[in-house]
Structures are given as C-alpha cells and as structure tokens.
C-alpha positions in Angstrom: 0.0 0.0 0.0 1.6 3.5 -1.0 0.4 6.9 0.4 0.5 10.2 -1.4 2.1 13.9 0.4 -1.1 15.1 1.9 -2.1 18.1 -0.8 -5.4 19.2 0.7 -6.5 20.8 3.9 -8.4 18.2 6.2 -12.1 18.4 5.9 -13.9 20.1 9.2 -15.7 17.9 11.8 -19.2 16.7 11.3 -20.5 16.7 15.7 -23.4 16.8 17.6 -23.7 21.0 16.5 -22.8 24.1 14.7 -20.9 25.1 17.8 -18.8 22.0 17.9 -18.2 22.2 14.4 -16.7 25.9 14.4 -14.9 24.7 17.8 -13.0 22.2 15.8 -12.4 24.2 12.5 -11.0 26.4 14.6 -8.2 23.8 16.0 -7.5 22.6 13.0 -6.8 25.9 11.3 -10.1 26.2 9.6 -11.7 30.0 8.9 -14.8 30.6 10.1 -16.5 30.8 6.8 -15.7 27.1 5.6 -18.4 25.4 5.1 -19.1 22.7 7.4 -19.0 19.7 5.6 -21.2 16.7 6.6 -20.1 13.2 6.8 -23.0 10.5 5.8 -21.8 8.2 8.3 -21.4 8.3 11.9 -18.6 6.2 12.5 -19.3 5.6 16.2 -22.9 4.0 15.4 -20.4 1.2 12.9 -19.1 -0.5 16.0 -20.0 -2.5 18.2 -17.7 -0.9 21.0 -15.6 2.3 20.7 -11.6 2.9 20.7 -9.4 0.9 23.2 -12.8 -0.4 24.7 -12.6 -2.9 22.0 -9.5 -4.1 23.4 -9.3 -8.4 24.6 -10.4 -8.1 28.3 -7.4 -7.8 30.0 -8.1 -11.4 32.1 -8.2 -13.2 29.0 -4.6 -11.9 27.7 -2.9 -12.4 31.0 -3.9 -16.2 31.5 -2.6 -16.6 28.0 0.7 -14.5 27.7 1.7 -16.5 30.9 1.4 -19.9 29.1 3.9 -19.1 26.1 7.2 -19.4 26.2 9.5 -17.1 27.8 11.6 -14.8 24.7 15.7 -16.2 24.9 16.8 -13.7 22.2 19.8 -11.8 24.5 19.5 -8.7 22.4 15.5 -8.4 23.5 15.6 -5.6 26.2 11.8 -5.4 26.9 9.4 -8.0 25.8 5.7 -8.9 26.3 6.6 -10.4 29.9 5.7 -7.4 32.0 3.1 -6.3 29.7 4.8 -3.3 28.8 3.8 -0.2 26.3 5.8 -1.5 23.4 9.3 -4.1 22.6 12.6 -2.9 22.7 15.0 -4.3 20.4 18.9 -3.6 21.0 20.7 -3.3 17.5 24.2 -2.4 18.7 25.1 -1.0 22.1 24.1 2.5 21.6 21.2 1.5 19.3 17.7 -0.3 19.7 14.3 0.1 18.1 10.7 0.6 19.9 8.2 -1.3 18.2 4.2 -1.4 19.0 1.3 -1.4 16.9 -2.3 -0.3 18.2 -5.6 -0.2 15.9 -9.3 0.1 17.4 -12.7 0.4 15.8 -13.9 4.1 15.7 -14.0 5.9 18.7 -15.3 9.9 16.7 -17.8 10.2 13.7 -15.8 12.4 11.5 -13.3 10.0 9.5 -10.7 12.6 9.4 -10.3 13.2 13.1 -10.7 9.2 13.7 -7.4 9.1 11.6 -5.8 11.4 13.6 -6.7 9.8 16.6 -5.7 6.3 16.0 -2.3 7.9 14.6 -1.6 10.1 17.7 -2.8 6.4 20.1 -0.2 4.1 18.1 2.6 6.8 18.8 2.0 7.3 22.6 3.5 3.4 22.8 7.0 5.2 21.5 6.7 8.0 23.5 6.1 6.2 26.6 9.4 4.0 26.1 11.2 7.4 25.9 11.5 6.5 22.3 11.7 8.3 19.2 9.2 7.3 16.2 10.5 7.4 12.8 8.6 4.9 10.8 5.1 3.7 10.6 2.9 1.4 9.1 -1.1 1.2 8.2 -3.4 -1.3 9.6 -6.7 -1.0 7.4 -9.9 -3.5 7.9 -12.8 -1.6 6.0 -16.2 -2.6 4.9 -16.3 -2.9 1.2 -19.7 -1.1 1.0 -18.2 1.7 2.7 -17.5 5.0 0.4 -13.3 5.2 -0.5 -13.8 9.0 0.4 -14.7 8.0 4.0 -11.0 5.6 4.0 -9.4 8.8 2.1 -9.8 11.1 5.0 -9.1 8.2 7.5 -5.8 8.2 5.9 -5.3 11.7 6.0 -6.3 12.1 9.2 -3.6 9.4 10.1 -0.8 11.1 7.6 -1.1 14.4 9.4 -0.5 13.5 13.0 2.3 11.5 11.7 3.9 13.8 9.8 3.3 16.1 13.0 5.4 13.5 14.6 8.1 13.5 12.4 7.2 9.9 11.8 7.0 8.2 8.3 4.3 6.2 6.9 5.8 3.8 4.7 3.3 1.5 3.6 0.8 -0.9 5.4 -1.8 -3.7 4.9 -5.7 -3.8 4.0 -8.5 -6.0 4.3 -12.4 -6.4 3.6 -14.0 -6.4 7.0 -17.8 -5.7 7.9 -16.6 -3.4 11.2 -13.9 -0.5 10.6 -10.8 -0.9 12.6 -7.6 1.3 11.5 -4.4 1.9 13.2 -0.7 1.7 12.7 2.8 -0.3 13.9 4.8 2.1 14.5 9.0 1.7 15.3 10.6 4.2 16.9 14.4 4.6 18.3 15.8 5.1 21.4 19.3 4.1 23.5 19.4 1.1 25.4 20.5 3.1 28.7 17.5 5.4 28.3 14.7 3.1 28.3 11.8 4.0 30.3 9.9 0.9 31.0 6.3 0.6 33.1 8.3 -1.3 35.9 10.8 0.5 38.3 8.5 2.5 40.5 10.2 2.6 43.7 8.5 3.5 47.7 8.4 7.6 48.1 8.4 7.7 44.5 5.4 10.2 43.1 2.9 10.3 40.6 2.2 12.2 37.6 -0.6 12.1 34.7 0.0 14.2 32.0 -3.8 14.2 30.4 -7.3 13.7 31.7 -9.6 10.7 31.9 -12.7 10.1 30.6 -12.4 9.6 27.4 -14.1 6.0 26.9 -17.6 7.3 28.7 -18.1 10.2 27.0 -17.2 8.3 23.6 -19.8 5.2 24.9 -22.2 8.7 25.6 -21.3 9.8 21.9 -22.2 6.4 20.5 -25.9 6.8 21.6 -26.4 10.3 20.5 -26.2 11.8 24.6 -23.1 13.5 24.6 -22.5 16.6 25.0 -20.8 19.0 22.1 -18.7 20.6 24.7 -17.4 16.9 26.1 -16.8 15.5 22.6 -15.0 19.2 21.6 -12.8 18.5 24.5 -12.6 14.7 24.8 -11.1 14.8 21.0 -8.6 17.4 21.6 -7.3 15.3 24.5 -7.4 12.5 22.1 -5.2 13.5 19.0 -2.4 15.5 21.3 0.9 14.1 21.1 2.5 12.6 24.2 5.6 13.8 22.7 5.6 17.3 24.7 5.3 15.1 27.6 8.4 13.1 27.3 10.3 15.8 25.9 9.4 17.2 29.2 10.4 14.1 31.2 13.4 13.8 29.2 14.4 17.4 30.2 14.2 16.8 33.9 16.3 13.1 33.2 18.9 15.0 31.8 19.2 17.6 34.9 19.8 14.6 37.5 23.1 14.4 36.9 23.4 10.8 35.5 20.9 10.0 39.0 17.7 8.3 37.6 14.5 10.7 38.4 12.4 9.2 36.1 11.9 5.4 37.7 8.7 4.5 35.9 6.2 5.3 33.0 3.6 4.3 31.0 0.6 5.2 29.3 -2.6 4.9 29.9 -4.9 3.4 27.3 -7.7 0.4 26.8 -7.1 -1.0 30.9 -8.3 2.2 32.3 -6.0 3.9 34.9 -6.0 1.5 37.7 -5.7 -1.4 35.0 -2.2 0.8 34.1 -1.6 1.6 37.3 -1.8 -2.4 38.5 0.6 -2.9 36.0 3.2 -0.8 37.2 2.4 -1.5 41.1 2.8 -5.5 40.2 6.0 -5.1 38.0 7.9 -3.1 40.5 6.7 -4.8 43.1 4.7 -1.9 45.3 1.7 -0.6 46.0 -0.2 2.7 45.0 -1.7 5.3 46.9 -4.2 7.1 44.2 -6.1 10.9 45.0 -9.4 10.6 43.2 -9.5 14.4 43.6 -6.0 15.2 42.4 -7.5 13.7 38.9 -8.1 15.8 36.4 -11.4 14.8 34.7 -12.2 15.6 30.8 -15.2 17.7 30.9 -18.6 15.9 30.7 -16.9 12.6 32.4 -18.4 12.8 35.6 -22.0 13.5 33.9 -20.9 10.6 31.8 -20.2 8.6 34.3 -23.1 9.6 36.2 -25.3 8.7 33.5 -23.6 5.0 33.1 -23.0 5.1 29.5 -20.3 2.5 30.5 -18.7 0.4 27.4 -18.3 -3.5 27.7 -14.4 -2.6 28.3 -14.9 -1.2 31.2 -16.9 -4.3 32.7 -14.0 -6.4 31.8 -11.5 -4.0 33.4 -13.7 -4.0 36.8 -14.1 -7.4 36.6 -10.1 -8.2 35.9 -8.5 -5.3 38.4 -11.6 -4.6 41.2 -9.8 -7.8 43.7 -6.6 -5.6 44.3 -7.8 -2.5 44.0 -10.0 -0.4 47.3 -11.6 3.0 47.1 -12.1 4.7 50.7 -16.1 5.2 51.0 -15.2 9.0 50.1 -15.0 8.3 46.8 -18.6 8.0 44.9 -19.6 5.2 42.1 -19.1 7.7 39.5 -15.6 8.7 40.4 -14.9 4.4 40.8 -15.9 3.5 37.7 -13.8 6.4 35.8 -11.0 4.8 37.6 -11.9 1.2 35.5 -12.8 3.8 32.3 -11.1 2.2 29.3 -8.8 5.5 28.2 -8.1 6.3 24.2 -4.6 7.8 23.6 -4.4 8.8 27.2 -1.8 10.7 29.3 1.9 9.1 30.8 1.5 8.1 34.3 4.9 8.6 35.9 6.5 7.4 38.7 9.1 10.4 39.8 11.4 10.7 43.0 9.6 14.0 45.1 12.6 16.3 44.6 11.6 16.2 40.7 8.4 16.4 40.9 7.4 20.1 41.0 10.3 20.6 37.9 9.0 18.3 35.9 5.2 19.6 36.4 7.3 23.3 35.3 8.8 21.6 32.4 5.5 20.0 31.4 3.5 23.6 31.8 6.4 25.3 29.7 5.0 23.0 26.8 1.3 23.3 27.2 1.0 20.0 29.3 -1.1 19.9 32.8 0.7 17.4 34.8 -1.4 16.2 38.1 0.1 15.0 41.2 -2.5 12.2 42.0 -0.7 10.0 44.4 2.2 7.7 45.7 4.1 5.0 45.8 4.5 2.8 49.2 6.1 -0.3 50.1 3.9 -3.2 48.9 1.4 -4.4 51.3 -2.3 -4.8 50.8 -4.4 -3.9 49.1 -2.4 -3.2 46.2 -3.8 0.0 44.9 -5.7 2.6 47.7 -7.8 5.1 46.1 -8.7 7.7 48.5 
C-alpha cells in the first residue's frame, strides 16, 4: 500500500452541533467561513464498542501470555513479559528500536479526526518507552460497501499527526471487513541506557498524569447520540495531542539529575483504564499505590458521563479483571470508581518520579502546554495493592 504527500486541507468535523463544528475548525486551522462539511456516516454508530474499549479483556490476555514461552533472544531488552507499552529491540550498544502497533474500531464520527486519533494512540506506545518514532505502518480493515472517500480522510487524518510527529508512513496492509478498525505499527528509536519501562517504580516515588480521563464514557455517551458538544470538543482534543511534549518534558528533567535516575517508571494509559495501568506498574515493581481521586483531572462531561452509566463493555472487563486488588475509601462516589476502571483512548503518561523532581517536571511539562497532576504515591507493597482515596 503506498500513500501520497497530503495536498489538501483536512475536511472540518461533522459533531453533535454548529458550535462543535466551528470549535474544531477552529483547532485545525479552519476559517470561520468554511463550510461545514457533513459526513453521511457516523462512524461511532459502525461499531460495536468504541476505541481501546474494544480491546481483549485484560483477564483473558494475561492467563494466556503466561502460558507461552519465555523470549531467549539476548538482544531483546523489553518483551511482552511485563506487559509493557511496546518491545525494545537492541541493535548495537548504543542503538535499539521501539516497536508497537495499536488499531481500534472508531472511537469519533468524522473519518478525518478518527485518523488522527488512531495515529496520535499508536505513537503514545513510543513516546512512553522514551522512544523516538521514525517509521510507521497502516493497519486498514474496511467494509467494502463503505465510500473510499470516507477511508481517504481516515488516511489523511492518520498522515497528518504523523507527519506532526516526524514519523514516516511507509506502507501498510488492507483487508475487507464488515466493522472498521484502523491503526498503525509504528518503530521508533531510542538508547538502550535510556529506556523507560512501566516497571521500576520505587516506595516515596510520586505520581504524575499528564492528560485527563474520561475519554471512553463520553465516547460510549457519543455512541448513543447523549453526549454533549462541549465533552466531545474537548474529549477529541485530548485525544489527538501528542504525548511527545510530555516526554520531551520528562526527558528534560532526566537530563538535569546528573546521571541520578529521576524518572523510575512510565507508561501510558490506554484500553485498561488507569487503575488497569496503574496495576501494572504497582505488580512489576513490586509496590503498591496510593491514588487521590480528587487530584484527577477529569475531561469535561466525564463525571455526567459517568453519572449517567453510558459504561462500554471494556470497562466491565477491566472491573471485573483489576476490582480484587484495587480499594476506594467510602469517600470516593460510584461515578468517580468506575472512571478509575474507564477504558482510556490515547491517554496521558503516568509517571512514577522521586519527590525532589516532581514540581520541575510539572514546570517543564507547563512550559509545553502539558497539565501534569500529582494524584498520588508509591508505598512499600502491602495490601491492598492500589488505595484510592
């Protein structure tokens, strides 16, 4: 499959309103004169779950990773043991490739922004290595009925954020399928001795989140014609920003330690919700969390999302999979729980970071437009695993 430059300006957003629509022509550099183009199709009513919800449920890909063989290949630095954001590959000692590839049903209605937010999901994998992307490839299922002007502005969608990225598309694969699903593998580069991996977190460490949740209710809220224009406007600018301001921002504060190690854990928070993420982490380094429900920054519209249950079959798995080692204090309300189990599309970095960092790197991450919440700890391990207060 080969991909033309990108000649034309994207087309503007087809929402739930005028309002929305001018809202997005505006971010994506539209005058307020075009004319609001409408797209036949709402992509979100297509699938049968939305974005990273449509992920395997996460008990189902643990009892069966554990059952295959364990990877003997010396110059494999990070693998699928651990459950990590994406492989490491070491080519030579001051050389090794990122690889991940992420693709999900569609999550927005207009194609071109879907595009852009599968691109900007399949890159977070990179970013959250502390990886560089440099090369990607498309993943294309798409129902043969469907118009090849809808697939067009998927693709161009995708093509922007990566060229935003820096990141090449060089080809990919295509195949007839009833239910859309687009996305990429992308490889990045990085240095063996800078790896960041989703393990390491160590007792006093803090934690950081670089973006809001929500994103999975208000998308299930979107899928049945409830949400909000103001919640998707904002839930779809969360989705298509880069992580890479993020690490650029983490790698800033690395570099100022000294050769020390600030930076002890990351990773990014996607289909498993943040405590599926966090669980991750806490079991890999072997600790336990200590989460602030009200140090969370929520996308607007989540907690009416949440309130309203317009919960996606991802999040039932998640509960279901994480809920045995994970407590909320009987402060924090259902609403607030079950945001915590939300399946999350191209999400923020959560970051474990010694305390003497902390309020640097939150500096370094405002300097480049990023938010960065404080929204717990890390303690010795003991039980439960995670507290959520």
């Amino acid at each position: 499959m080969a991909f033309k430059p990108n000649r034309r300006p994207r087309r503007p957003l087809d929402c739930r309103g005028p309002e929305s629509l001018r809202r997005y022509n505006h971010l994506i550099g539209f005058e307020e004169d075009t004319l609001l183009a409408e797209t036949a199709v709402r992509l979100t009513t297509t699938a049968k779950t939305a974005g990273c919800a449509a992920k395997l449920s996460p008990s189902v890909l643990d009892a069966v990773l554990k059952r295959l063989p364990p990877q003997t290949d010396p110059n494999l630095i990070v693998g699928f043991e651990t459950s990590d954001d994406a492989a490491v590959y070491r080519l030579r000692d001051d050389l090794a490739i990122v690889q991940t590839v992420d693709f999900f049903t569609p999550i927005v209605d207009d194609p071109s922004l879907f595009g852009q937010v599968a691109a900007t999901n399949a890159l977070s994998d990179v970013y959250a290595m502390g990886g560089r992307p440099v090369s990607a490839l498309t993943i294309v299922a798409f129902p043969a009925s469907s118009s090849p002007e809808i697939l067009e502005q998927i693709l161009r969608g995708g093509l922007a954020k990566m060229t935003e990225a820096n990141c090449t598309v060089v080809g990919g694969h295509s195949i007839r399928d009833d239910e859309l699903k687009f996305g990429y593998a992308v490889t990045g580069v990085i240095h063996p001795g800078r790896i960041w991996k989703n393990v390491g977190a160590r007792p006093g460490d803090v934690l950081l989140l670089t973006k809001p949740i929500g994103t999975g209710v208000i998308s299930t809220a979107l899928k049945q014609g409830r949400a909000e224009d103001a919640w998707v406007v904002a839930s779809t600018a969360s989705m298509t920003r880069l992580n890479r301001d993020a690490a650029e921002a983490l790698h800033e504060i690395q570099d100022a330690a000294n050769g020390e190690s600030s930076v002890h854990a990351v990773t990014d928070v996607t289909g498993f919700g943040l405590l599926g993420h966090a669980r991750e982490m806490a079991i890999g380094s072997g600790v336990s969390l200590k989460l602030d429900h009200t140090r969370v920054a929520y996308l607007p519209g989540a907690v009416e999302a949440a309130r309203g249950k317009f919960f996606s079959g991802g999040m039932k798995n998640n509960r279901e999979f994480i809920e045995g080692c994970a407590v909320f204090l009987p402060s924090v309300s259902e609403e607030f729980q079950a945001l915590f189990y939300d399946p999350q599309t191209s999400g923020g970095l959560l970051v474990a970071i010694v305390p003497e960092s902390a309020k640097a790197a939150q500096a370094a991450l405002e300097r480049r437009g990023v938010s960065a919440q404080l929204i717990g700890e890390v303690v010795a391990k003991r039980s439960p695993l995670i507290e959520i207060a």
